[in-house]
KEKE-3310 file (N, C-alpha, C; in steps of 0.2 Angstrom, whole numbers, plus 5000, padded with zeros to 4 digits):
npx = (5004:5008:5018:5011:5007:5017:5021:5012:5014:5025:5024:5028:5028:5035:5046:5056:5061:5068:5073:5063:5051:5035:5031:5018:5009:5012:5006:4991:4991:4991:4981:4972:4969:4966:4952:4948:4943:4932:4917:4902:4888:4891:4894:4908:4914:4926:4937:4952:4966:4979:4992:5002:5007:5020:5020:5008:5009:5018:5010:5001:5009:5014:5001:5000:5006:5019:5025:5037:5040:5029:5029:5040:5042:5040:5026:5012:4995:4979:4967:4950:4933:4919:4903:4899:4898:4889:4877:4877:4874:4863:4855:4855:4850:4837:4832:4833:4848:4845:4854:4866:4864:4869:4873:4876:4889:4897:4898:4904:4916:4921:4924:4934:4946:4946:4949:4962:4971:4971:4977:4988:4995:4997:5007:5018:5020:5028:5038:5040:5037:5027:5016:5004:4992:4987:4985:4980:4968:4969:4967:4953:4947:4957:4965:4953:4949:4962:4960:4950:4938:4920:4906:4898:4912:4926:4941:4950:4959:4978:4990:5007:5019:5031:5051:5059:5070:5074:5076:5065:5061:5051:5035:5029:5014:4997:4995:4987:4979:4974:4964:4957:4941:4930:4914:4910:4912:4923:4935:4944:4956:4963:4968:4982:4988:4989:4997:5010:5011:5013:5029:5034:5032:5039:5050:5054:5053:5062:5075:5073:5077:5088:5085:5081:5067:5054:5041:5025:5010:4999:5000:5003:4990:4982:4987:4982:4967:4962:4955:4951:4951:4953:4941:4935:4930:4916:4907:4914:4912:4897:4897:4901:4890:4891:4877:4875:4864)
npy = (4994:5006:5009:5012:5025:5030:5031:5039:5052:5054:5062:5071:5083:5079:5085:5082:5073:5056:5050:5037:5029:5027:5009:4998:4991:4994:5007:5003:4996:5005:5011:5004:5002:5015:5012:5008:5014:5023:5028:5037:5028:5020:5025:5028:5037:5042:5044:5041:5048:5043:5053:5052:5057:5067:5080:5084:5084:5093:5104:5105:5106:5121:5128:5125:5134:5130:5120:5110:5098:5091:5085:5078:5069:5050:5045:5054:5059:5065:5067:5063:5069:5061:5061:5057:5042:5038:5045:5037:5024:5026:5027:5014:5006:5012:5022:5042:5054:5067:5082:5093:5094:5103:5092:5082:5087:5088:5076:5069:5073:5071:5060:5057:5064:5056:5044:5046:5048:5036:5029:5036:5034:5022:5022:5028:5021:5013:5018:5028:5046:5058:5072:5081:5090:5103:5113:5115:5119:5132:5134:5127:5120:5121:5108:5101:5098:5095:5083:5077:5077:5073:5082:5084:5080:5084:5090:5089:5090:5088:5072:5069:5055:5046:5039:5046:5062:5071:5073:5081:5089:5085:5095:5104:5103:5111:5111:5097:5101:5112:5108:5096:5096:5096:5091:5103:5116:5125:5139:5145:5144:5144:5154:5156:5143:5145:5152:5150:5140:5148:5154:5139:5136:5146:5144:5132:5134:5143:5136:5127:5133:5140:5154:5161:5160:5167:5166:5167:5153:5159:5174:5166:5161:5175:5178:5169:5168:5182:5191:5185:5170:5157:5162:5159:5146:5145:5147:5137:5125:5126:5124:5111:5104:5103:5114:5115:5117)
npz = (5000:5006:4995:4982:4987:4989:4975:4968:4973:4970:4958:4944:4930:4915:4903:4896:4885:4880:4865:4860:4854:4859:4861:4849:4858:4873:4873:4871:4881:4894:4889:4892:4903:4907:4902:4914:4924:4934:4928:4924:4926:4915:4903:4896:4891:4885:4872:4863:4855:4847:4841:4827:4816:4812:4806:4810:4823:4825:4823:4832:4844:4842:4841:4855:4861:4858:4863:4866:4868:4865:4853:4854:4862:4867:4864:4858:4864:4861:4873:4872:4875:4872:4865:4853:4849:4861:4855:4844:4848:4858:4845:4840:4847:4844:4849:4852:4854:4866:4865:4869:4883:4900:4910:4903:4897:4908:4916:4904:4902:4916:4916:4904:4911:4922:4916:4910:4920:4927:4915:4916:4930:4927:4917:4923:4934:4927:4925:4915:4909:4912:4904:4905:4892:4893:4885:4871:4871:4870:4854:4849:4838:4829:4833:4832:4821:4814:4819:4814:4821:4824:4827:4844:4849:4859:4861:4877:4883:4878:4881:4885:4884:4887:4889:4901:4903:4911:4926:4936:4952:4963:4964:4976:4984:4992:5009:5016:5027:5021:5011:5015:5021:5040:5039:5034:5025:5029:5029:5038:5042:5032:5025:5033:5029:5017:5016:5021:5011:5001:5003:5004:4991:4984:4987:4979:4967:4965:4968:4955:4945:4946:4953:4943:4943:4955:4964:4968:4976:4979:4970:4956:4955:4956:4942:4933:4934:4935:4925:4908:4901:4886:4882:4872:4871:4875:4864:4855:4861:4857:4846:4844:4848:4861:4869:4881:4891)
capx = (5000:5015:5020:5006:5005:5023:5020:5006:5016:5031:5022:5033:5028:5040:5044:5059:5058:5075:5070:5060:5043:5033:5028:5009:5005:5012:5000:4986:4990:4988:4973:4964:4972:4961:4946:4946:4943:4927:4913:4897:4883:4895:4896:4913:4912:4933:4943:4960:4966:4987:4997:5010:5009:5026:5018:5000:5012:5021:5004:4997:5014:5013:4994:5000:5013:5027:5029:5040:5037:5022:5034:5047:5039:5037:5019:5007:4987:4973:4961:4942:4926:4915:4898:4895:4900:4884:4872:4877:4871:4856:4851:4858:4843:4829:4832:4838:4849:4845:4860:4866:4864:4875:4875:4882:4894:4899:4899:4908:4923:4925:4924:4941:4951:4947:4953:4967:4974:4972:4986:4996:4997:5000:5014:5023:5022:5033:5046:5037:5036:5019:5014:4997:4993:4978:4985:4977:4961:4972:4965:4950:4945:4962:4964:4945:4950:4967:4961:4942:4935:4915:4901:4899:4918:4931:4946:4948:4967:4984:4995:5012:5022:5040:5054:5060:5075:5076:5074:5063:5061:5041:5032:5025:5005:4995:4994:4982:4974:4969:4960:4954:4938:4927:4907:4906:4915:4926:4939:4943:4963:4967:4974:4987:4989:4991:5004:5015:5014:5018:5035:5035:5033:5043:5058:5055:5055:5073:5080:5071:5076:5093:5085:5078:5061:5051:5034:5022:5006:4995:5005:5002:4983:4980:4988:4977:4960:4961:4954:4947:4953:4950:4932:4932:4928:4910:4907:4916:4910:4893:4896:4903:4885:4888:4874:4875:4858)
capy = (5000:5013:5008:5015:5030:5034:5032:5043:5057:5057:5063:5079:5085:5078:5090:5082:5061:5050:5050:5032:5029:5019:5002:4998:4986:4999:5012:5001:4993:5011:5014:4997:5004:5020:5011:5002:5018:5023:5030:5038:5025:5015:5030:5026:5044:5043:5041:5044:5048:5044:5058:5048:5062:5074:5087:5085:5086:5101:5109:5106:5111:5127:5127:5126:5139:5130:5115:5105:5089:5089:5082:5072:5061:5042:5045:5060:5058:5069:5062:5069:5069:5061:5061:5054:5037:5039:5044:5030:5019:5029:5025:5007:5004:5013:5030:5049:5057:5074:5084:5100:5095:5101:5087:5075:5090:5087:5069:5066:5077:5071:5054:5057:5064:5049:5036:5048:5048:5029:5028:5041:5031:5014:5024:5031:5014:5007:5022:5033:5052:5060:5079:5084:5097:5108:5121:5111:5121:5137:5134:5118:5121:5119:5102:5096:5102:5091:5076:5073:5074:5074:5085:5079:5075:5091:5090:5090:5089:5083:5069:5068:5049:5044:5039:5054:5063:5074:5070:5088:5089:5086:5101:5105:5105:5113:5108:5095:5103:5119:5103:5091:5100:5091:5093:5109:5120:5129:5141:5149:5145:5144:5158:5153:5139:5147:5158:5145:5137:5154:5153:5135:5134:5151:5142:5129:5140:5146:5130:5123:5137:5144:5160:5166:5162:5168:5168:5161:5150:5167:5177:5162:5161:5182:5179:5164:5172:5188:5192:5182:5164:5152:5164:5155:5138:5144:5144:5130:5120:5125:5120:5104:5102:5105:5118:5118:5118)
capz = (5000:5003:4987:4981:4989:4986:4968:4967:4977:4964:4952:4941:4924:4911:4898:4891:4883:4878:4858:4860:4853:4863:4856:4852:4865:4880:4873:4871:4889:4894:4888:4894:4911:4908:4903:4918:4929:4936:4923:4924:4923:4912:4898:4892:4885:4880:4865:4864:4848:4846:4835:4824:4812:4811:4805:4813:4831:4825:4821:4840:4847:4839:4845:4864:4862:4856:4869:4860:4870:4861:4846:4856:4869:4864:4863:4860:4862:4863:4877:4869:4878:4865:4866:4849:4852:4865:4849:4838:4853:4856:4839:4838:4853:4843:4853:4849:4861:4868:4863:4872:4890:4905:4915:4899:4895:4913:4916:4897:4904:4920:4913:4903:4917:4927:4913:4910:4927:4926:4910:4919:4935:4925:4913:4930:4939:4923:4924:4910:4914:4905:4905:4903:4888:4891:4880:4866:4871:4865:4846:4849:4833:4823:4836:4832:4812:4811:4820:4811:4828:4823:4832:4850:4854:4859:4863:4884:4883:4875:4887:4882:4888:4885:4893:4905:4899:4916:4934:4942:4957:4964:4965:4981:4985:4997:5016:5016:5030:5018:5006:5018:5027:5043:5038:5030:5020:5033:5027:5043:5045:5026:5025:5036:5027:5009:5017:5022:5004:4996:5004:5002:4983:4984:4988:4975:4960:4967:4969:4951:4940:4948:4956:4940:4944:4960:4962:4976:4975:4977:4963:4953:4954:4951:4934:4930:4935:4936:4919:4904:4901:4883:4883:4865:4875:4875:4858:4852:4863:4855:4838:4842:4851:4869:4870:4890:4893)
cpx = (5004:5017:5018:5005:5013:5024:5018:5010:5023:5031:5025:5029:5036:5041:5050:5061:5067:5067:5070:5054:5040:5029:5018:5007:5007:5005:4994:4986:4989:4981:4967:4965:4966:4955:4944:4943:4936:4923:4906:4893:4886:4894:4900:4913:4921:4935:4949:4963:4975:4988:5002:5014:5015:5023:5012:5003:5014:5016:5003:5004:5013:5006:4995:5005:5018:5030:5031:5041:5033:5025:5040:5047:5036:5028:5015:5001:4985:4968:4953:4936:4921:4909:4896:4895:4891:4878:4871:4873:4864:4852:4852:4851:4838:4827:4835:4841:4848:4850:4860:4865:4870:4879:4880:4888:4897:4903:4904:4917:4928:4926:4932:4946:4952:4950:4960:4973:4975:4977:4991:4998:5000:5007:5018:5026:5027:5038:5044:5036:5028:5021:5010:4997:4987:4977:4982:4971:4962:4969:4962:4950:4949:4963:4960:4949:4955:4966:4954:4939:4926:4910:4899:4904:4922:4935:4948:4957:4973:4987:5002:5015:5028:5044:5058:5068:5078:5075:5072:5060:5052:5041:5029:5018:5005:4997:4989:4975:4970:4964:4954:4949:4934:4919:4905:4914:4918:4932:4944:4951:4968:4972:4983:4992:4993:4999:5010:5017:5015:5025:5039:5038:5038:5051:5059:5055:5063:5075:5079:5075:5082:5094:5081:5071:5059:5045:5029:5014:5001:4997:5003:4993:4979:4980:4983:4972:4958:4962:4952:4951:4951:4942:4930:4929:4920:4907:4906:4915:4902:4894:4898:4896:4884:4885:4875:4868:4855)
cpy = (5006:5014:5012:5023:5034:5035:5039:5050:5061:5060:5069:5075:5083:5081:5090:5072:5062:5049:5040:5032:5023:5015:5003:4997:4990:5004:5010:4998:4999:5011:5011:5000:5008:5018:5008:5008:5020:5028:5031:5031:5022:5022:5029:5031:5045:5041:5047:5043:5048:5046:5055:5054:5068:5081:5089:5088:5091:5106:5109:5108:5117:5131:5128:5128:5137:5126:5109:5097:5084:5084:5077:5069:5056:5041:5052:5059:5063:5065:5069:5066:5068:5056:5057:5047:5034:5041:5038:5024:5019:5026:5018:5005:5005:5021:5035:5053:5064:5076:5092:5100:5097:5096:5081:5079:5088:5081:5066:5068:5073:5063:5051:5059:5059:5045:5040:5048:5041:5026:5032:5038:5022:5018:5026:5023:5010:5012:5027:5038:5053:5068:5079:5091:5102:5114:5118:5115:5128:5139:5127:5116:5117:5113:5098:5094:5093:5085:5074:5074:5077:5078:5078:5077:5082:5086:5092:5091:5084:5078:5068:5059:5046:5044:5046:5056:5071:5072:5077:5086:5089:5093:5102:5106:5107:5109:5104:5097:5111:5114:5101:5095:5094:5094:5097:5112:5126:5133:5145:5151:5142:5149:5158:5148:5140:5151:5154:5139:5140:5153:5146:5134:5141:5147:5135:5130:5141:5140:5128:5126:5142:5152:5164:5166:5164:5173:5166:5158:5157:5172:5175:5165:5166:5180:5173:5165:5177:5191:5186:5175:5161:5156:5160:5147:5140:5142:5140:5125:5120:5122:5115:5102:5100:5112:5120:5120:5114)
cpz = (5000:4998:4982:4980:4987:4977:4965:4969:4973:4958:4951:4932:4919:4905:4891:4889:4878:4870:4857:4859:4856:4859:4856:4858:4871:4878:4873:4878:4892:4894:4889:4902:4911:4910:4911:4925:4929:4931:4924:4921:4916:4905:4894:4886:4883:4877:4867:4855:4851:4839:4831:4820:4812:4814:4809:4823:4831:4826:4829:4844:4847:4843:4853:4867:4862:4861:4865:4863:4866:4854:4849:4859:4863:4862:4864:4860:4864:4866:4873:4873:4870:4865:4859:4848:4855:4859:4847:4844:4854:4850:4836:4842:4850:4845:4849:4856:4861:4868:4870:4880:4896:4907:4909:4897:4903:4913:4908:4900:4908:4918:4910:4906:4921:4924:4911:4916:4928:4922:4916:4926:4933:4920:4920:4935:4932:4921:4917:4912:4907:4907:4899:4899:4885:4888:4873:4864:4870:4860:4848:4842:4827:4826:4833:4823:4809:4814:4819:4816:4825:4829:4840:4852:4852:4863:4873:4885:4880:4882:4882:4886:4884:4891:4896:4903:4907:4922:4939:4949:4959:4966:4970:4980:4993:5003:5012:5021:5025:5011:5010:5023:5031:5039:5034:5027:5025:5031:5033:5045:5038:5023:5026:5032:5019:5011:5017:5014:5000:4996:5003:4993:4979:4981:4984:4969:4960:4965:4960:4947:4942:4953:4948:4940:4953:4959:4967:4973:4972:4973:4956:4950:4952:4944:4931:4929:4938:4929:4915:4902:4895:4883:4877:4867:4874:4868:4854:4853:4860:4850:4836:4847:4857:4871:4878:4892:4898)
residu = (UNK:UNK:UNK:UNK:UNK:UNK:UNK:UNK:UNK:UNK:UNK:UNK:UNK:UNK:UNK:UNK:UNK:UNK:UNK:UNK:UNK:UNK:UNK:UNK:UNK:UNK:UNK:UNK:UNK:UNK:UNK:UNK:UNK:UNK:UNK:UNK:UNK:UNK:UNK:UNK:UNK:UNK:UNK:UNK:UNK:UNK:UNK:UNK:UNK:UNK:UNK:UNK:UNK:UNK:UNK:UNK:UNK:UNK:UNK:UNK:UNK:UNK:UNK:UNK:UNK:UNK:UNK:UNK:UNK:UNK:UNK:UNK:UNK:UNK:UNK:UNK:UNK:UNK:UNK:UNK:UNK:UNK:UNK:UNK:UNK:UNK:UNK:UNK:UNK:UNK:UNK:UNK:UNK:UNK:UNK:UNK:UNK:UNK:UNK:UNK:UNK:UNK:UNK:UNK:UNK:UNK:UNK:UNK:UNK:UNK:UNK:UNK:UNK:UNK:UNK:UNK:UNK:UNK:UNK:UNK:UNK:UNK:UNK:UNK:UNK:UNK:UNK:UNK:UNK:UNK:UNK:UNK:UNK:UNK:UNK:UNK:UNK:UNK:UNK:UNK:UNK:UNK:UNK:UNK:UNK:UNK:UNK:UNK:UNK:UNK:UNK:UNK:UNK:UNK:UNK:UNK:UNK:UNK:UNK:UNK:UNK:UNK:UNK:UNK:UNK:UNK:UNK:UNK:UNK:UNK:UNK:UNK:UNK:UNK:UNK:UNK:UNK:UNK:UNK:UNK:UNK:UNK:UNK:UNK:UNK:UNK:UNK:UNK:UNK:UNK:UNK:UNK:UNK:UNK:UNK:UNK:UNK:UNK:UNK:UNK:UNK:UNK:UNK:UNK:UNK:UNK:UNK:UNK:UNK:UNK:UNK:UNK:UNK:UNK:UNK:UNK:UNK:UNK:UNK:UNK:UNK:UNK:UNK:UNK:UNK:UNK:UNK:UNK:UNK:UNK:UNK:UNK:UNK:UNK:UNK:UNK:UNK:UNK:UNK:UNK:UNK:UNK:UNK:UNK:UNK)
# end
């Protein structure tokens, strides 16, 4: 069980791979690993599309501002939330699915995070580093465009997975006490808590990045939402037929 948990706890962003392409059978072990993770009402709302393509890789690099991982890890897939799948079924029974619901734009999402986190815990236990690429959602359009993805399936995020070509240092997380609440939703000594991982994660930037970065968790989080984020996400998720209603 520690074994487990120290796995889990080692987790770092890989951002540079040993130029190895990983075999089929790893990345189909992978993605039976996904399947196997927990899913709404048995939904089985992801596909995984793997990039062989050069050029199609260079193209979504450039798309997620030029992470050139994107093009040099043993494997790159797009995980998709893909509701059409769930049609064809619908209509294979004799039914029509009602399109445009929250709850199945919901439930489709979180559906792919779970079986994602499922490969990335089976690639990590065999020595493989990943990094998640949610800059994808940068340009969904030119993503959806270059990978045929038909009405009812967006793009949720790239994963990258190859063998590791660095050894970073884990990235500090919160206290668990500013996570883990009793009963209710108590905020009352978080403060406290945040302040002590400004300085924490303070001093892990120095250390990562020689002194030339310094920044703290709260620093961080202004620039992320403090102001308009992907606002084209609304949109394009309608015209791929998640109305949100």
């Amino acid at each position: 069980m520690h074994e487990i948990h120290d796995l889990l706890r080692s987790h770092r962003s890989i951002r540079k791979f040993v130029d190895e392409p990983l075999a089929d059978d790893v990345v189909a072990d992978l993605v039976r690993s996904a399947q196997a993770a927990a899913t709404s009402s048995n939904l089985q709302a992801t596909t995984v599309i793997r990039v062989r393509n050069a050029e199609t890789r260079a193209r979504i690099a450039e798309v997620a501002g030029g992470q050139r991982q994107i093009e040099t890890a043993g494997a790159f897939t797009v995980w998709c939330a893909d509701l059409n799948r769930t049609a064809t079924a619908c209509g294979m029974a004799g039914g029509t699915m009602t399109t445009g619901m929250t709850e199945q734009f919901i439930i489709a999402t979180v559906d792919v995070a779970l079986a994602a986190q499922n490969a990335v815990v089976a690639a990590e236990a065999q020595g493989y580093g990943i990094c998640y690429i949610g800059a994808v959602r940068n340009d969904p359009q030119t993503v959806a465009d270059l990978l045929r993805l038909p009405d009812h399936v967006y793009p949720v995020f790239g994963l990258c997975i190859g063998v590791p070509d660095q050894d970073p240092e884990v990235k500090p997380r919160l206290p668990v006490e500013v996570v883990l609440k009793d009963d209710v939703y108590d905020d009352t000594d978080d403060r406290a808590g945040i302040e002590a991982y400004d300085e924490t994660l303070r001093a892990y930037y120095r250390t990562r990045t020689g002194g030339t970065k310094d920044s703290s968790w709260t620093e961080e989080m202004a620039r992320l939402v403090d102001g308009e984020r992907r606002p084209h996400m609304r949109d394009f998720l309608g015209r791929r037929g998640f109305e949100l209603r």
